[in-house]
N, C-alpha and C positions, 0 to 999 in steps of 0.2 A: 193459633200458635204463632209463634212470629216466626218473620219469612227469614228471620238468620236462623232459623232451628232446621230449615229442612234439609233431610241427609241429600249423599250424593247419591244412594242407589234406594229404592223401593224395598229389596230383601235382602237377605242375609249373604255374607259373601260365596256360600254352597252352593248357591242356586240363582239358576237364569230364569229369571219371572218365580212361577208355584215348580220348576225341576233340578233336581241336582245337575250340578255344570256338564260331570260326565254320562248323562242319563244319554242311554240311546235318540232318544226320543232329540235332545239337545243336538246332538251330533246329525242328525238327520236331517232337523232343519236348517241348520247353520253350512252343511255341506251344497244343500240344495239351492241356498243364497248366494254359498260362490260360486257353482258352477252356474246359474243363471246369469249371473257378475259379468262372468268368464267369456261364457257365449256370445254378451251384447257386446262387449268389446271388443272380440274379433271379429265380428259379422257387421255391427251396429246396423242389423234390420230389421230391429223389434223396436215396437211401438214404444216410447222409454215411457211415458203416461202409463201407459198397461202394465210394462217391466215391474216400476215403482210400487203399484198394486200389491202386484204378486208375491212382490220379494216381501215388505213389510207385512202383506196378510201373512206369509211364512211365521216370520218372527213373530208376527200377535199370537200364533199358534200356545206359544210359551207362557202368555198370560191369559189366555181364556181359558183352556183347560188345565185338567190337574193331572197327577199323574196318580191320585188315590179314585178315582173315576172315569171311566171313555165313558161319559156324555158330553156332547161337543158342546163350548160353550159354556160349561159350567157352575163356572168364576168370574163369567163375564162380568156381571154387574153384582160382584160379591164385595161387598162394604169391607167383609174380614181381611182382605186379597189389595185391594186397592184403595188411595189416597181418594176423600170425597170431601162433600163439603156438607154441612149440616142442612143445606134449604136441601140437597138432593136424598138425602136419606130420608128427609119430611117429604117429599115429592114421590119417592116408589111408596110410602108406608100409605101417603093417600090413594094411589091409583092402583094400589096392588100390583106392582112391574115397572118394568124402567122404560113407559112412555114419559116424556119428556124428558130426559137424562139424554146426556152423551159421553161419549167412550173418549175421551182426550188425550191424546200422546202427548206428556210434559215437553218432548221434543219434537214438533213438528217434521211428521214423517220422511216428506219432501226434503225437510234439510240434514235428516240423514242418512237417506238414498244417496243426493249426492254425494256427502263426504265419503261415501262406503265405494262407489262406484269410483269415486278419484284412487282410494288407500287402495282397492284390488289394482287399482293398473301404474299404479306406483309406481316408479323405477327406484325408489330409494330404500334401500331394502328393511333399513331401522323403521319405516310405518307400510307398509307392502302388507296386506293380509290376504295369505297366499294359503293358510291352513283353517279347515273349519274353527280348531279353537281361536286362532286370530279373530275370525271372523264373530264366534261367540261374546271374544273377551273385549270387542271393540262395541257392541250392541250392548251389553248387558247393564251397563249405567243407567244408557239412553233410552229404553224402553218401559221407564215409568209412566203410569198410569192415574187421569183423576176421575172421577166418574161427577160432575159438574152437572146446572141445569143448562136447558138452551141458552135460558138468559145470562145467565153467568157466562156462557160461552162466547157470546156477543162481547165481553171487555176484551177481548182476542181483537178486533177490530179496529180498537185505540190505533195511532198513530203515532210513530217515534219520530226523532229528531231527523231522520234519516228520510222520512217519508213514508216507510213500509209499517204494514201492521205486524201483529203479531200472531197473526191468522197462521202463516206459513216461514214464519223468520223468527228466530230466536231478535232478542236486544240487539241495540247497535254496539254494545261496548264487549258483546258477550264473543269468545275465541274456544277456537280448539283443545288449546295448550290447557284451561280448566275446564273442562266443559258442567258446566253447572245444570244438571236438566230443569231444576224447578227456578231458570232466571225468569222465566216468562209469567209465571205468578207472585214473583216477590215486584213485577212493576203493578199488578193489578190486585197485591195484600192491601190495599185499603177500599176496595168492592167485599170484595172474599176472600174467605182461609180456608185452606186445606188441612185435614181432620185426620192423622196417621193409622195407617191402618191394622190392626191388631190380629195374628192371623191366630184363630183356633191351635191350642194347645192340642188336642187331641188328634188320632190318626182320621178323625171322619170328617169329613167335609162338608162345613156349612154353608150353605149358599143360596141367592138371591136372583139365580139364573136361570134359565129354562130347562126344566125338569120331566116334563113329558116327553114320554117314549112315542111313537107314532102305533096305531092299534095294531095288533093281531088279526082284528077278525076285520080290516077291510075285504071288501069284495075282489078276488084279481080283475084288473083288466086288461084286456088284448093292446098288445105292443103294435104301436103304431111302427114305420119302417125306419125314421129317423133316430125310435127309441131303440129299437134294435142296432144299429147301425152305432150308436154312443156306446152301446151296450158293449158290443166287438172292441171299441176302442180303446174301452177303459180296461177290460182284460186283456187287452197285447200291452197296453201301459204298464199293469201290474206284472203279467209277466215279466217284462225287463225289468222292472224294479226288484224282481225276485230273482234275477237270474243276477245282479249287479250284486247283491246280495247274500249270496250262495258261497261265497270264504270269509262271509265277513260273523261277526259276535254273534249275529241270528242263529246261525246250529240251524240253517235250513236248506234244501235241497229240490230247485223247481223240478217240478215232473211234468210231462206235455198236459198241455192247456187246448183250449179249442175255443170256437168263436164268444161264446159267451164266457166261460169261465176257465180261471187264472189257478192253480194249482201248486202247490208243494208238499212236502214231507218233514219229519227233521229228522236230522241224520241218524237216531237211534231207530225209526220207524227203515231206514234202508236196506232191507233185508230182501232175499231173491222174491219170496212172497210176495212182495210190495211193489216190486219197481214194474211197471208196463209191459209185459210182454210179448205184446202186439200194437205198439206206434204204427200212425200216427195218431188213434183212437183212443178217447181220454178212459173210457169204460168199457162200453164195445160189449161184447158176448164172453161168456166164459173161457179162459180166465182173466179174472181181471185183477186189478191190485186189494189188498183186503182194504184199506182203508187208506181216504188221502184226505188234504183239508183245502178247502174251493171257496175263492172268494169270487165273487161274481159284482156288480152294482147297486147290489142293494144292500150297503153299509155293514154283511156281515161277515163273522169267519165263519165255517159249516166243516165239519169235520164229518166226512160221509163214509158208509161202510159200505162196500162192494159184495163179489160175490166171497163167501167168508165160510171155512168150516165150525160145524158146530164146536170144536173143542175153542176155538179161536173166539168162538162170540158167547161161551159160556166165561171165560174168561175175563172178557171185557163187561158184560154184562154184568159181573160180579161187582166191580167198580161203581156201577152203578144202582145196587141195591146193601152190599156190603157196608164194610167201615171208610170205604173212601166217597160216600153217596155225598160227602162235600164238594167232593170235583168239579161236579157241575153237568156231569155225563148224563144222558136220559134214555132208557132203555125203550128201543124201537119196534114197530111191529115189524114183524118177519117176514114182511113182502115188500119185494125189489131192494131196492138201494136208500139205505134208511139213512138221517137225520140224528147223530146221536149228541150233536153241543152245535148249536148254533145263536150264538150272541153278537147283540149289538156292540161293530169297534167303533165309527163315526157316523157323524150327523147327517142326515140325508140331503143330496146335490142341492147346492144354491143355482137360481135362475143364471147368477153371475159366470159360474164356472165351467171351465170347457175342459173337455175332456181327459186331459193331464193333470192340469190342477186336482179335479175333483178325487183322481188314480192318488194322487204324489198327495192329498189328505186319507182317502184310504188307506193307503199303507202304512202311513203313521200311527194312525189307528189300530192298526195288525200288530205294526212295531213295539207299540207299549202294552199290549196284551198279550204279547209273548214274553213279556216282564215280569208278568201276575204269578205270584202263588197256584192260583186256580189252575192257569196252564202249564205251569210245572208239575201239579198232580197227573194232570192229563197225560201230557208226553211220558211221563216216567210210567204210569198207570198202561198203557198202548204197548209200551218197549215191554214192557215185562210180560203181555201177552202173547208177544211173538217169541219171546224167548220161552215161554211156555212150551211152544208148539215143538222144541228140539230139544225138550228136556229127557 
């Protein structure tokens, strides 16, 4: 196609990357951008190398997954989802996967960390991005996407008039006041074009991305002391992130956590039955709460029953053999503290991530899964169990 035809943004104007603008999910990441923003400019005693990372792994967050799917990754390398070029679409179709291909940001990442981190500390108040949607409506142009070969990737390394490539520099002629994402392929549209991308009509999700779930029937093995120790970390992370949480759209309600795992309710489940009545013990001996939901390190949410009277777990159990057996609810055996919905919300830890990162993608994870239809069955299907109980 030719390089005057390419739009200013990648999708449509509802949606930031594959989410609607006002999706939670949207607000989450975009919040987490500025107060990372926020921090290194009153402190400035973060690595800005590491900073930069972090903050645009954030934002990728918005096009690599979907929000009709928590598999992390999804859309990564989904031709339907993102701008490509035809040698790359012949390049996964021969090697089955997106070895040789690369993830290309039409805007060189680096060059809009910087702009982002100048507009947070702005004094000018007309471009100051001081509110998550600022900070949304200032990324959302810029975070177009090509999925290109290595080779093609390499005219990125051309030289302008200026001296710099276009490895990490937009054009020399190219300004804020338009910012054009696709100037850096209309200098190298006589190599290669970019191929628009057509995103499925329907509500399911096609895609070209990593699809395996990791097995069930691994073997456990014994925690080493370091992996315990991450372990501890990442639920006092989610804690706070729940407790930060806890007035906000979530409709959720932390309840005491302990070394491993991070804990809440929502607010229809807050009945005298439920809430703790022996802290600082998250279970403990009878009595305990009839039912909480515990996310722990290992990518899931787990929705766990306590000690529970029979009229309360015939109830709930109904749900799960009944007309709502679409839930997703699984009926447990009736020794100790059962297991009755435990689903995968994110991708399991990168070598890269440390222990907040890895928390602050978990709970995104959590976040658009309290989105789901499915867990609307659920919550609503619980509340009406207890309200059984004082009928």
């Amino acid at each position: 196609m030719p390089a005057s035809d390419y739009p200013e943004a990648f999708y449509g104007e509802g949606y930031f990357g594959a989410w609607p603008l006002h999706h939670p999910h949207v607000e989450y990441r975009c919040s987490l951008v500025l107060a990372r923003v926020n921090a290194y400019l009153e402190r400035k005693d973060t690595n800005q190398t590491a900073l930069h990372n972090v903050l645009m792994w954030e934002a990728d967050r918005c096009l690599c997954d979907h929000p009709d799917t928590l598999a992390h990754d999804r859309i990564k390398f989904s031709f339907e989802h993102h701008w490509h070029t035809q040698a790359a679409r012949d390049r996964y179709a021969a090697n089955k996967g997106p070895k040789g291909l690369t993830f290309e940001h039409a805007v060189p990442r680096l060059v809009v960390f910087t702009e982002l981190v100048r507009r947070v500390g702005s004094s000018d108040a007309d471009e100051r991005l001081d509110t998550w949607q600022k900070v949304r409506d200032f990324l959302r142009p810029l975070r177009a996407i090509a999925l290109i070969t290595v080779e093609e990737d390499k005219e990125f390394n051309r030289r302008q008039a200026n001296g710099r490539t276009l490895r990490q520099s937009m054009p020399s002629d190219w300004t804020w006041k338009e910012p054009d994402p696709f100037a850096r392929y209309k200098v190298v549209a006589d190599r290669f074009q970019l191929i628009r991308p057509t995103p499925p009509s329907s509500t399911t999700v096609s895609v070209v991305g990593p699809t395996k779930q990791p097995s069930r029937k691994t073997a456990p093995m014994r925690r080493t002391k370091q992996q315990s120790a991450n372990s501890r970390s990442v639920a006092r992370e989610l804690g706070r992130l729940f407790d930060l949480s806890a007035d906000g759209a979530l409709g959720i309600r932390p309840v005491v956590s302990d070394d491993d795992w991070a804990r809440f309710i929502p607010h229809s489940w807050a009945v005298p039955e439920n809430l703790n009545p022996n802290p600082p013990s998250g279970w403990g001996t009878k009595p305990s709460p009839y039912v909480l939901v515990e996310v722990g390190d290992k990518c899931r949410l787990t929705i766990t029953l306590g000690h529970t009277p029979a009229r309360f777990q015939e109830k709930l159990f109904a749900l799960c053999e009944g007309q709502d057996a679409q839930s997703g609810l699984k009926k447990a055996a009736a020794v100790g503290f059962r297991k009755v919905y435990n689903p995968v919300v994110s991708g399991a830890r990168r070598e890269s991530e440390n222990d907040s990162e890895f928390a602050a993608r978990l709970y995104a994870g959590i976040v658009a899964h309290l989105m789901t239809e499915q867990w609307k069955r659920i919550e609503k299907g619980i509340a009406g169990a207890f309200a059984d109980l004082h009928a």
